[in-house]
HTML snippet that shows the backbone in 3Dmol.js (N, CA, C, O; Angstrom):
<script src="https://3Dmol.org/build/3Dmol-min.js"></script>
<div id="view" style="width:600px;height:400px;position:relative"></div>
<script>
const pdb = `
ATOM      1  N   UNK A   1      93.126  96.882  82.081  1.00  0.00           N
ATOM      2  CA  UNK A   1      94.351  96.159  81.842  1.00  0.00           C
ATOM      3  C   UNK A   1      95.546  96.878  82.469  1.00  0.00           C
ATOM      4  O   UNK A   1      96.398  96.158  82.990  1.00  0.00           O
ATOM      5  N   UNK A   2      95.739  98.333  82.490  1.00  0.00           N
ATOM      6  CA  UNK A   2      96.607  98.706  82.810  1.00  0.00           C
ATOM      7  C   UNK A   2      96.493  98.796  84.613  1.00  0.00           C
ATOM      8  O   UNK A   2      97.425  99.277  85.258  1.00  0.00           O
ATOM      9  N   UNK A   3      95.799  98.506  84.983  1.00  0.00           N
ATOM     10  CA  UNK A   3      95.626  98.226  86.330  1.00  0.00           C
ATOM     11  C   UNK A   3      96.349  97.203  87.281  1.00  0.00           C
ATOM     12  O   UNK A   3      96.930  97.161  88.366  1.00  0.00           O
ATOM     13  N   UNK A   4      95.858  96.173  85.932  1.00  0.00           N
ATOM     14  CA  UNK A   4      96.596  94.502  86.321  1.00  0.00           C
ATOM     15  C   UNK A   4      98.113  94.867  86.258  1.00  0.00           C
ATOM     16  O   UNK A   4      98.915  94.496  87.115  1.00  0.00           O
ATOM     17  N   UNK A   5      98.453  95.662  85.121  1.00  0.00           N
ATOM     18  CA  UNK A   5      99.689  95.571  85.188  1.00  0.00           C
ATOM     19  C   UNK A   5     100.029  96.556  85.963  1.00  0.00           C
ATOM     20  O   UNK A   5     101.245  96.522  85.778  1.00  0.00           O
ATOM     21  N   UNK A   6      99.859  97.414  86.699  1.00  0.00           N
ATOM     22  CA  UNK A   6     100.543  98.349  87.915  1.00  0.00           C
ATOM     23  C   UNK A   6     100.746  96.969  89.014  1.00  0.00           C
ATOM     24  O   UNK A   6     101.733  96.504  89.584  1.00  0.00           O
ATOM     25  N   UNK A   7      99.504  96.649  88.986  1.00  0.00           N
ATOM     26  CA  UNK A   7      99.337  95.433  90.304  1.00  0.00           C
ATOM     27  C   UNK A   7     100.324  94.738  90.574  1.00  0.00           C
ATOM     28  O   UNK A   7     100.698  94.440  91.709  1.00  0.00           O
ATOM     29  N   UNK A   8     101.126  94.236  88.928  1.00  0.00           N
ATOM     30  CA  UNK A   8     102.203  93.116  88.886  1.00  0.00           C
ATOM     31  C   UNK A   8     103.204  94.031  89.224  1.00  0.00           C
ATOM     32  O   UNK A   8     103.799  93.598  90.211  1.00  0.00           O
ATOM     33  N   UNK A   9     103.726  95.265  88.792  1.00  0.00           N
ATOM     34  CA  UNK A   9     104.896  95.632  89.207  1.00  0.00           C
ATOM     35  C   UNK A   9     104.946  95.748  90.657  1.00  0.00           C
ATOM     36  O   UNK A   9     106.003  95.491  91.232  1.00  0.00           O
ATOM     37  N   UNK A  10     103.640  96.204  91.479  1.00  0.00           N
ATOM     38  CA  UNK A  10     103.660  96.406  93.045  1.00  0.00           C
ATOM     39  C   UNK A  10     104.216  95.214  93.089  1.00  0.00           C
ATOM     40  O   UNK A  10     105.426  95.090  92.897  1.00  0.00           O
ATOM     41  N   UNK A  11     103.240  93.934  93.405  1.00  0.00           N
ATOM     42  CA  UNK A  11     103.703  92.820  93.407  1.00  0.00           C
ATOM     43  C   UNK A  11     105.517  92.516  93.586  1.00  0.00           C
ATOM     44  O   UNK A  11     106.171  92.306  94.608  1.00  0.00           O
ATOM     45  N   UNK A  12     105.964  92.603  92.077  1.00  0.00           N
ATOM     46  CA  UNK A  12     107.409  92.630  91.942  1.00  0.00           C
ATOM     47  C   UNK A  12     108.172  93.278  93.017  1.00  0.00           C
ATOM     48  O   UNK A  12     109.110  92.799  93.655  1.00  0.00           O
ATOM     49  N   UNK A  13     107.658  94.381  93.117  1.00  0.00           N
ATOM     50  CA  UNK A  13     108.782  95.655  93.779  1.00  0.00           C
ATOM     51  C   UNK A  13     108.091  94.937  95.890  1.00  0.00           C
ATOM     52  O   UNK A  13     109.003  95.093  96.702  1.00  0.00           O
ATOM     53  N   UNK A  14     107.498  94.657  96.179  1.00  0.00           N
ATOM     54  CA  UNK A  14     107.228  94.293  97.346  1.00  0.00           C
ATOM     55  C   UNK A  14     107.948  92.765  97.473  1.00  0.00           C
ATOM     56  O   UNK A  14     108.633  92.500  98.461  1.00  0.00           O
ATOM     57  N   UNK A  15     107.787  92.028  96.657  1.00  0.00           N
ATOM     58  CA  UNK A  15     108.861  91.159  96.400  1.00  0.00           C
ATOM     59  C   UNK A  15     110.303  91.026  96.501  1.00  0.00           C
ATOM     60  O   UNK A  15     110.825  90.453  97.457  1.00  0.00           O
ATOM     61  N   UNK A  16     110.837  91.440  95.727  1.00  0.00           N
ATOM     62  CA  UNK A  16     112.109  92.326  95.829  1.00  0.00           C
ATOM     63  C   UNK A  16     112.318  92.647  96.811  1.00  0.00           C
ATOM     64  O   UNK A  16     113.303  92.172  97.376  1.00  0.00           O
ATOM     65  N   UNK A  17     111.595  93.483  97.391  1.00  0.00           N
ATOM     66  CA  UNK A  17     112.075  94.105  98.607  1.00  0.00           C
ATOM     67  C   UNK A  17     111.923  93.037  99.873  1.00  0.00           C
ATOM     68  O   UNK A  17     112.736  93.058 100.798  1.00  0.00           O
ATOM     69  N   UNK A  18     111.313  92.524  99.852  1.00  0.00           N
ATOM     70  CA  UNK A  18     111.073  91.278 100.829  1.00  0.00           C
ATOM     71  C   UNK A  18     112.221  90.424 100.763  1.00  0.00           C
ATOM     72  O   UNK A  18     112.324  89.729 101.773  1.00  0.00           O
ATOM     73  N   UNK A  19     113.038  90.263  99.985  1.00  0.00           N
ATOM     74  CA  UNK A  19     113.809  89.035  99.472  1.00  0.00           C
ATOM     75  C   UNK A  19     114.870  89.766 100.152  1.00  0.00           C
ATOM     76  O   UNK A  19     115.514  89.129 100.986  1.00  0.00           O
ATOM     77  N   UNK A  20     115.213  91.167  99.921  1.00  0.00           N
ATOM     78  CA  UNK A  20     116.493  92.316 100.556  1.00  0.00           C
ATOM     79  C   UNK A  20     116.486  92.103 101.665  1.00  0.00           C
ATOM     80  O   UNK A  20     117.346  91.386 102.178  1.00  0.00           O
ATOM     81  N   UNK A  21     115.502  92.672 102.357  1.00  0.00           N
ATOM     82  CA  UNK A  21     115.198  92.664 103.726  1.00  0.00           C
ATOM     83  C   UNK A  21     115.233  91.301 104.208  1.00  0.00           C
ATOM     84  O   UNK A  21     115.455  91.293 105.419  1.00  0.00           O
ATOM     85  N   UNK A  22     115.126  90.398 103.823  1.00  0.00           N
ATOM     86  CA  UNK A  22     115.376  88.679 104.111  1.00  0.00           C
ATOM     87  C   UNK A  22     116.533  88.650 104.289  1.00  0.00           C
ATOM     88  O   UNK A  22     117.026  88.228 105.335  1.00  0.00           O
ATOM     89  N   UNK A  23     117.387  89.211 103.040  1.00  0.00           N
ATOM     90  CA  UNK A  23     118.719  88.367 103.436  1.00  0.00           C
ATOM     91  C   UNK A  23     119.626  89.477 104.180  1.00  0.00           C
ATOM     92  O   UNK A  23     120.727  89.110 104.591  1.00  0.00           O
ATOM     93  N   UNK A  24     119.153  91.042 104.408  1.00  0.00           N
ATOM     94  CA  UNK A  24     119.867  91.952 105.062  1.00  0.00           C
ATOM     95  C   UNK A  24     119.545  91.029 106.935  1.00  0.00           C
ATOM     96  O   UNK A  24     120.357  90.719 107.807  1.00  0.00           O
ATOM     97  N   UNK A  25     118.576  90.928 106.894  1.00  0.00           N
ATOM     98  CA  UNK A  25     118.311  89.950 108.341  1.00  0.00           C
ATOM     99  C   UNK A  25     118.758  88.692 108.756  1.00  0.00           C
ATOM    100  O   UNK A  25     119.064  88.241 109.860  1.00  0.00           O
ATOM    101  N   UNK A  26     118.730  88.249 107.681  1.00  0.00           N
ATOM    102  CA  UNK A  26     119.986  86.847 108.239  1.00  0.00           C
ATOM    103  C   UNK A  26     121.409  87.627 108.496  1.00  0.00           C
ATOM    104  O   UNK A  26     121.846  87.705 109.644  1.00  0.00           O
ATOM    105  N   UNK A  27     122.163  88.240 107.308  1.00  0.00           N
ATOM    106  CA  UNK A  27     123.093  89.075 107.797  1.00  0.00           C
ATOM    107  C   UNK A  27     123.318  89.295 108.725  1.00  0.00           C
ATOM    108  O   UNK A  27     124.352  88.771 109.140  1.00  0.00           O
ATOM    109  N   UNK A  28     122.706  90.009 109.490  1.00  0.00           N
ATOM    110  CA  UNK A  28     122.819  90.818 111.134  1.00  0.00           C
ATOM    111  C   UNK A  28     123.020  89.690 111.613  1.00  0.00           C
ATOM    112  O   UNK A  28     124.053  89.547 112.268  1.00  0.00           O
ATOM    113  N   UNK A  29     122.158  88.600 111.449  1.00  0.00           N
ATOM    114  CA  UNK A  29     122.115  87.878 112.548  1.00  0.00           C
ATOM    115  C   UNK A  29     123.607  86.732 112.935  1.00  0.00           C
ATOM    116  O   UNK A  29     123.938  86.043 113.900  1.00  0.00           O
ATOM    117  N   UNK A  30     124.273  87.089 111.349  1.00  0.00           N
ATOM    118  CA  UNK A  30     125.407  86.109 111.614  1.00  0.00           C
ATOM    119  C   UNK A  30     126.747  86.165 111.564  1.00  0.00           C
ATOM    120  O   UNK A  30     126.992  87.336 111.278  1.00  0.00           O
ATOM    121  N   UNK A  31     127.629  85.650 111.662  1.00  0.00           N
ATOM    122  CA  UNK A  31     128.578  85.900 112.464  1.00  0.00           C
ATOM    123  C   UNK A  31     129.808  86.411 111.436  1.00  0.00           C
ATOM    124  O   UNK A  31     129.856  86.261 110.215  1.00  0.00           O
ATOM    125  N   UNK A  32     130.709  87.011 112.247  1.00  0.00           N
ATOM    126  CA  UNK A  32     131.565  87.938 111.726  1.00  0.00           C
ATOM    127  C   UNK A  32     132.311  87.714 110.218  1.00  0.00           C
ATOM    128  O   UNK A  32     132.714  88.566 109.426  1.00  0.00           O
ATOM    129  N   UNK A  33     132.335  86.375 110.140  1.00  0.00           N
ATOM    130  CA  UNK A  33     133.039  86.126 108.394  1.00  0.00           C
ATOM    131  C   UNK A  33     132.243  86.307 107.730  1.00  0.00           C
ATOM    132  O   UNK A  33     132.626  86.846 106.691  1.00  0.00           O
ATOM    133  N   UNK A  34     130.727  86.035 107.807  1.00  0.00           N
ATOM    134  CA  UNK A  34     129.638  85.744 107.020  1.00  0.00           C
ATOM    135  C   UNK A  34     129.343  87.279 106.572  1.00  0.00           C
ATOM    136  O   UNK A  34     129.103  87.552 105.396  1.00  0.00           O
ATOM    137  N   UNK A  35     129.379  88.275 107.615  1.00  0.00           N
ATOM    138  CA  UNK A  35     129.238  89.893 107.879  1.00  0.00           C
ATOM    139  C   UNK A  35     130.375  90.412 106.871  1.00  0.00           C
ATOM    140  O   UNK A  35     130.113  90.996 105.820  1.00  0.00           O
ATOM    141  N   UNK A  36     131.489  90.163 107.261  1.00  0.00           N
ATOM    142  CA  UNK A  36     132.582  90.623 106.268  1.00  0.00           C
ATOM    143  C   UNK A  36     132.699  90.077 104.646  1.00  0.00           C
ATOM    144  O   UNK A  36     132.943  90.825 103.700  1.00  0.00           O
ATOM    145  N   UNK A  37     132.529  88.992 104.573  1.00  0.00           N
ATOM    146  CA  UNK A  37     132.007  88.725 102.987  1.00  0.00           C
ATOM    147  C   UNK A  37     130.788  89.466 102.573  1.00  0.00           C
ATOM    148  O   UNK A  37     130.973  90.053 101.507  1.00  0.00           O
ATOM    149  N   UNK A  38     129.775  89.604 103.001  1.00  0.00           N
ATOM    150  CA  UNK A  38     128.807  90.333 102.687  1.00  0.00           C
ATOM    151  C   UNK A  38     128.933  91.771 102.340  1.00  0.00           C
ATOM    152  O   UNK A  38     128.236  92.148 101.397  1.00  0.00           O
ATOM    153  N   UNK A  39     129.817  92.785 103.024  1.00  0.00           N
ATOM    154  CA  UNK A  39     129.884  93.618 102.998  1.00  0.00           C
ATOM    155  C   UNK A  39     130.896  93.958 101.775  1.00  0.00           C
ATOM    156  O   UNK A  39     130.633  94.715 100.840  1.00  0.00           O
ATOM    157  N   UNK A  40     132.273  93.146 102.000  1.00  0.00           N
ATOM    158  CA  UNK A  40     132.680  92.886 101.027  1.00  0.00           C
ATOM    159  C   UNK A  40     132.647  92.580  99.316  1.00  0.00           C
ATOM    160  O   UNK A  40     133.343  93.078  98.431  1.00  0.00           O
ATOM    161  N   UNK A  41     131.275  91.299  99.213  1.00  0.00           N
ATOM    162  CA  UNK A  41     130.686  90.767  98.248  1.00  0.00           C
ATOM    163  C   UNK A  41     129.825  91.488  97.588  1.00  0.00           C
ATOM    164  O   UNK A  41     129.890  91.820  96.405  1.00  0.00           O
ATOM    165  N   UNK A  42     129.029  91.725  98.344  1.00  0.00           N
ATOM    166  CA  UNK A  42     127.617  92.006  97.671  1.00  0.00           C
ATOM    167  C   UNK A  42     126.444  93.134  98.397  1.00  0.00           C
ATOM    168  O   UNK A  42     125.213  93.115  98.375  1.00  0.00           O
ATOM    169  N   UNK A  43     127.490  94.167  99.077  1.00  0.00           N
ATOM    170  CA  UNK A  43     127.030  94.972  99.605  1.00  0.00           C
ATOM    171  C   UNK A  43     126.422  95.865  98.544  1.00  0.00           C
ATOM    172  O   UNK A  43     125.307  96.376  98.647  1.00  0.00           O
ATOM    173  N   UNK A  44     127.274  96.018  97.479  1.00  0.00           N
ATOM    174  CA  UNK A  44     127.014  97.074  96.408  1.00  0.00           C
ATOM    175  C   UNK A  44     126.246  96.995  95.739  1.00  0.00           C
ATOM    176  O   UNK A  44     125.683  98.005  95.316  1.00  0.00           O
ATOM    177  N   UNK A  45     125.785  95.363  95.237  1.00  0.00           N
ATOM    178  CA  UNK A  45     124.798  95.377  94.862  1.00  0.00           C
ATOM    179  C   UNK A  45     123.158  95.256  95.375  1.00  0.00           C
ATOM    180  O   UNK A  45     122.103  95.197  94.743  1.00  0.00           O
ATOM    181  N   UNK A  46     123.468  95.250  96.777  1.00  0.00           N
ATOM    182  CA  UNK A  46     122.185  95.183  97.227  1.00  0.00           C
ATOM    183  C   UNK A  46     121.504  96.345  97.518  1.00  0.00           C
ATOM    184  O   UNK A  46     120.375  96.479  97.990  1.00  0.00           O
ATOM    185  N   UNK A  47     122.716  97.579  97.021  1.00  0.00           N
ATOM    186  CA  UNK A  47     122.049  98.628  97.401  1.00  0.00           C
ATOM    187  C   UNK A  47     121.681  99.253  96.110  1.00  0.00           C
ATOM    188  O   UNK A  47     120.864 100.161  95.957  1.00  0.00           O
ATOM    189  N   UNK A  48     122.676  98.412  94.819  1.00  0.00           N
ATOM    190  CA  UNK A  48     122.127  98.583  93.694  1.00  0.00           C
ATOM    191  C   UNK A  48     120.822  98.493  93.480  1.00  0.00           C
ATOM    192  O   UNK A  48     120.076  99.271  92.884  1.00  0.00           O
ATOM    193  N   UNK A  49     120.483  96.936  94.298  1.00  0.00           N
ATOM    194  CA  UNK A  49     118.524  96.653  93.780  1.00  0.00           C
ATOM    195  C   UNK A  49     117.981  97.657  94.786  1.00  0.00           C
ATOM    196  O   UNK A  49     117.048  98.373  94.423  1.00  0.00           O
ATOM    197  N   UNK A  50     118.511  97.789  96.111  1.00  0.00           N
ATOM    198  CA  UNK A  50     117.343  98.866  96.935  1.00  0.00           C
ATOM    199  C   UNK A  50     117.522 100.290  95.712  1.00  0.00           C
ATOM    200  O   UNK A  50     116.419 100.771  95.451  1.00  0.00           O
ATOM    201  N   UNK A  51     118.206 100.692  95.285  1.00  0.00           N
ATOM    202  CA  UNK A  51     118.252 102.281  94.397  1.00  0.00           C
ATOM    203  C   UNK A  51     117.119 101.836  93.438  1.00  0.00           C
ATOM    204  O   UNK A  51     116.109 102.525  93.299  1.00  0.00           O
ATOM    205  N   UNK A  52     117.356 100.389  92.625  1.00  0.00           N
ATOM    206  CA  UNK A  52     116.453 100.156  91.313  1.00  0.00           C
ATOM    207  C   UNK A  52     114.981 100.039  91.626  1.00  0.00           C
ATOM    208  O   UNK A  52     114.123 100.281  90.777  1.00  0.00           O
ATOM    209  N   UNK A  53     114.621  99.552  93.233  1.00  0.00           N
ATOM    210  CA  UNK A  53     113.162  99.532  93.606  1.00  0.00           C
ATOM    211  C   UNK A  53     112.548 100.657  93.823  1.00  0.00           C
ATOM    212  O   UNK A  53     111.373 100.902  93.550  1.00  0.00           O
ATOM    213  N   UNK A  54     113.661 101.666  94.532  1.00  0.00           N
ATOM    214  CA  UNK A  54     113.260 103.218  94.648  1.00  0.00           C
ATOM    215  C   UNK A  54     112.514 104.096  93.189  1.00  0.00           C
ATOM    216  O   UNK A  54     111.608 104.875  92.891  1.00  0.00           O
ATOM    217  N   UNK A  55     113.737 103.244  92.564  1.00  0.00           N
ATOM    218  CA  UNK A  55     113.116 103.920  91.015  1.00  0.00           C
ATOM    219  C   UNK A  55     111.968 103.694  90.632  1.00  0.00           C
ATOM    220  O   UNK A  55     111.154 104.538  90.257  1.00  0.00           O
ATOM    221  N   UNK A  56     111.742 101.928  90.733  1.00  0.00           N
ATOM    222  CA  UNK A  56     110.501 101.303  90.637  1.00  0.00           C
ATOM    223  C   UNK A  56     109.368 102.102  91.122  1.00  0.00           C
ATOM    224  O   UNK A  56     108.403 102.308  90.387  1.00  0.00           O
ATOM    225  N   UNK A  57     109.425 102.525  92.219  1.00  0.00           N
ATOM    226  CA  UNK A  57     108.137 103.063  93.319  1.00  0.00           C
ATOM    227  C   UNK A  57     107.895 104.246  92.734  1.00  0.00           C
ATOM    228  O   UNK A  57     106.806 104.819  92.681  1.00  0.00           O
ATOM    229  N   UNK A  58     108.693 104.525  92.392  1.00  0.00           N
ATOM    230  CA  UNK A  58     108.877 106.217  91.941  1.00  0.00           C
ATOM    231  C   UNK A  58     108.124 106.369  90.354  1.00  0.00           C
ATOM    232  O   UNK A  58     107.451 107.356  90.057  1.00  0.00           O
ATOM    233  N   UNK A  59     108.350 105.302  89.486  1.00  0.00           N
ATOM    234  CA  UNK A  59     107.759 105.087  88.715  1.00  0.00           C
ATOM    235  C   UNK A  59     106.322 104.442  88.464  1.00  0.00           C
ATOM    236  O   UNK A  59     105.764 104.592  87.377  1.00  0.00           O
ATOM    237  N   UNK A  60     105.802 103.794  89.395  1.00  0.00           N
ATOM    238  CA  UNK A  60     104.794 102.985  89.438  1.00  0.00           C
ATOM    239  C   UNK A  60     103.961 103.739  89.935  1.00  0.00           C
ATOM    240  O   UNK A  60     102.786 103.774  89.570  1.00  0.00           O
ATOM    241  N   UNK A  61     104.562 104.603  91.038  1.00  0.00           N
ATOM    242  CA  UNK A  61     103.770 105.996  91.797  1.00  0.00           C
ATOM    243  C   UNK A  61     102.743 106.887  90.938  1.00  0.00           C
ATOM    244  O   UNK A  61     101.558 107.179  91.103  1.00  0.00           O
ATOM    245  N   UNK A  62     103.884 107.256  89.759  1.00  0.00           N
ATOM    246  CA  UNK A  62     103.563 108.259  88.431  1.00  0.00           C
ATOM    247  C   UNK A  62     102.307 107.549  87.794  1.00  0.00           C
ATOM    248  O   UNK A  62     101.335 108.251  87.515  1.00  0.00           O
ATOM    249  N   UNK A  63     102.285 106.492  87.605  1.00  0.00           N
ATOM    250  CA  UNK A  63     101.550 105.709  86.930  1.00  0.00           C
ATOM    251  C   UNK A  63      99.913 105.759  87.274  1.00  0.00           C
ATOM    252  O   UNK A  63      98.853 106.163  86.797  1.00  0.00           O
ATOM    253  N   UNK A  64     100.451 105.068  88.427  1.00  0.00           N
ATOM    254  CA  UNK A  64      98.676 105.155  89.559  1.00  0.00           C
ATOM    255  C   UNK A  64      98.282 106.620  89.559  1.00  0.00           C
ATOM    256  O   UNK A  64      97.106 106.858  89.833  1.00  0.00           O
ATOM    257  N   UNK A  65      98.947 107.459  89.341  1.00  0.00           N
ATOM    258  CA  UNK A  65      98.241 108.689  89.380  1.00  0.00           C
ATOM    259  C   UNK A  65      97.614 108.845  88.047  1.00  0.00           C
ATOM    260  O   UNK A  65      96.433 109.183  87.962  1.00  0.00           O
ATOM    261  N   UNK A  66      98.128 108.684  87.311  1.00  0.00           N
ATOM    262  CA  UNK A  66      97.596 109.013  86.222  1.00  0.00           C
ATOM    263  C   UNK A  66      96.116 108.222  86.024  1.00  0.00           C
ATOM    264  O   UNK A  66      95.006 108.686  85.765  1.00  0.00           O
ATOM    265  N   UNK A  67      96.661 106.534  86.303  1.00  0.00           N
ATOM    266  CA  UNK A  67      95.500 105.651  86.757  1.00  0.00           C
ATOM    267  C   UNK A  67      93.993 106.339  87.638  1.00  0.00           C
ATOM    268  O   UNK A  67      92.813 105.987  87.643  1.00  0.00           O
ATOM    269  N   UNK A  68      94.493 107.080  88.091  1.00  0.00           N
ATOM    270  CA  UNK A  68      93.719 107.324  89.323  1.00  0.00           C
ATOM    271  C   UNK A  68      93.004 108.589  88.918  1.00  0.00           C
ATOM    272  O   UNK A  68      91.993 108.836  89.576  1.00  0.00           O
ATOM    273  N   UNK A  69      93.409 109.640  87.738  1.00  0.00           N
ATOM    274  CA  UNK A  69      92.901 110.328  87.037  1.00  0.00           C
ATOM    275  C   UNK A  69      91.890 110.236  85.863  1.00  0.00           C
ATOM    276  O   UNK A  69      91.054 111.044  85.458  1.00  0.00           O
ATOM    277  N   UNK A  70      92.213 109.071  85.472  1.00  0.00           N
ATOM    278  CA  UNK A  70      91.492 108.094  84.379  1.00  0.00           C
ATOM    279  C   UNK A  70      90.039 108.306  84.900  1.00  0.00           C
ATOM    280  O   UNK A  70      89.187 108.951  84.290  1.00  0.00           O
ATOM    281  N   UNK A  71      89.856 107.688  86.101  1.00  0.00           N
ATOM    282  CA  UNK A  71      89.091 106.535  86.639  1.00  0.00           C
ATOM    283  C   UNK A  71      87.518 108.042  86.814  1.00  0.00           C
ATOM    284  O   UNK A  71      86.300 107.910  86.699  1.00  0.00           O
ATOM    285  N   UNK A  72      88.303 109.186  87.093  1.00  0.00           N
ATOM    286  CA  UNK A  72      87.527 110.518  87.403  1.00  0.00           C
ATOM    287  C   UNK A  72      86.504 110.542  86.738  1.00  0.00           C
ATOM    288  O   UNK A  72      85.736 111.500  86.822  1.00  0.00           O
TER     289      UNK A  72
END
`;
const viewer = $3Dmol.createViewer("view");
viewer.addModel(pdb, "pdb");
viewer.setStyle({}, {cartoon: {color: "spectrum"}});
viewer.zoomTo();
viewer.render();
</script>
């Protein structure tokens, strides 16, 4: 069981991060008002969720190890 649930947080956190990286790439791609609201808007928090996924990984990391000690 605790397997499934590491699985779902990967899941989540590859998610997440997919969705960042989605909209950091439209970003680039568009044009200068769209760039300046962004940076403006919601720059802070996007680096809020990239810090909270770091944590995520960092935590989920800990986990599988232990997982992975179990299994010995």
């Amino acid at each position: 069981m605790e397997n499934l649930e590491a699985a779902r947080k990967l899941t989540d956190i590859a998610e997440n991060l997919k969705a960042l990286t989605g909209m950091m790439a439209l970003i680039d791609i568009s044009n200068s008002q769209v760039k300046n609201f962004f940076i403006n808007a919601t720059l802070s928090t996007v680096i809020d969720s990239l810090r909270n996924q770091t944590e995520a990984i960092s935590s989920l990391r800990d986990e599988l190890v232990v997982l992975d000690g179990e299994e010995e």
